[in-house]
N, C-alpha and C positions, 0 to 999 in steps of 0.2 A: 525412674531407674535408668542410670546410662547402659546401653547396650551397644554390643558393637560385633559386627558378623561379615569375615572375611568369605573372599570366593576368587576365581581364580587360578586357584593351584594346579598342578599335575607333572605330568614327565614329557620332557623335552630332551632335546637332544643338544649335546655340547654344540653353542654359538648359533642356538637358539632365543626366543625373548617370549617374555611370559608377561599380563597385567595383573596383577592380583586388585581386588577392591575390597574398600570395610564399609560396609553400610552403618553410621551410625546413628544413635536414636536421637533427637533433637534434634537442636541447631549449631552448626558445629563454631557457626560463627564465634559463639563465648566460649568456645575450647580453647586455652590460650596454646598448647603445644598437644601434636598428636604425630603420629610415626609409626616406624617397624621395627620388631626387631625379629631374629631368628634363632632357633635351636636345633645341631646337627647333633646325631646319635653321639652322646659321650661328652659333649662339649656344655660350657655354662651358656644361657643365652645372652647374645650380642647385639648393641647398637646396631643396625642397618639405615636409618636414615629419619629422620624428624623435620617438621616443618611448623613455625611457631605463628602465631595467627597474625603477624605482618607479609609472612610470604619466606621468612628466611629459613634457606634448608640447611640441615648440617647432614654429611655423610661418613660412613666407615668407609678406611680407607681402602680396602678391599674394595669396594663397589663404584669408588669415585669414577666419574666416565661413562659408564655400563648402566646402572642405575637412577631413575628419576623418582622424587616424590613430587604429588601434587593432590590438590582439595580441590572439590568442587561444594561450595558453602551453598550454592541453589540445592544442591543432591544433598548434602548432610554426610559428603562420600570423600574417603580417603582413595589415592591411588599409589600403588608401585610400580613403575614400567623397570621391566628387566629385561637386559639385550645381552650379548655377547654373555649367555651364562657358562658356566665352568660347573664341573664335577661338584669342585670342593662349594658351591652355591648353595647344594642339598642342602634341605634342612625343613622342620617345620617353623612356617611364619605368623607371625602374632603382631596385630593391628594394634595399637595402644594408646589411650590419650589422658593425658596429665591434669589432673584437677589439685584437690588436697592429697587427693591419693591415685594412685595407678589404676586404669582402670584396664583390663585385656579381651581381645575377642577370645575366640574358640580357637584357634590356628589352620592352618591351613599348608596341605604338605606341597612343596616343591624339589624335583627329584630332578638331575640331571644327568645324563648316561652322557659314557664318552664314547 
């Protein structure tokens, strides 16, 4: 059974930088695409970033810049680096990786005071 368990999160302060990590079960090696996305109180959830099992990342454009994804296939672990965050950055974050079907961690909150 795929499992997948963010960590990470917390409150930071405006143009500060947070890692968030997804531990996931397996090998992530045969995950053909895995990513983030987020959910802010009221809003639908949003692409934040994906990275497809050649190494190509696609980002929202909100985050381009400021934002990194990256796998480490030895760990089975996804990462998000966040730098220069913003208010409007809040949000809960959900790990995700793409099979026949979607698969989601548990989320994980990130909060940013100005």
């Amino acid at each position: 059974q795929v499992q997948l368990v963010e960590s990470g999160g917390g409150l930071v302060q405006a143009g500060g930088s947070l890692i968030l990590s997804c531990a996931v079960s397996g090998s992530i090696l045969s995950y053909n695409e895995l990513g983030w996305y987020r959910q802010a109180p009221g809003k639908q959830r949003e692409l934040v970033a994906a990275i497809d099992i050649g190494g190509s990342r696609n980002y929202a454009e909100s985050v381009k810049g400021r934002f990194t994804i990256s796998r480490d296939n030895a760990k089975n672990t996804l990462y998000l680096q966040m730098s220069s965050l913003k208010p409007e950055d809040t949000a809960v974050y959900y790990c995700y990786l793409q099979l026949v079907y979607k698969y989601w961690g548990q989320g994980t909150q990130v909060t940013v005071s100005s």
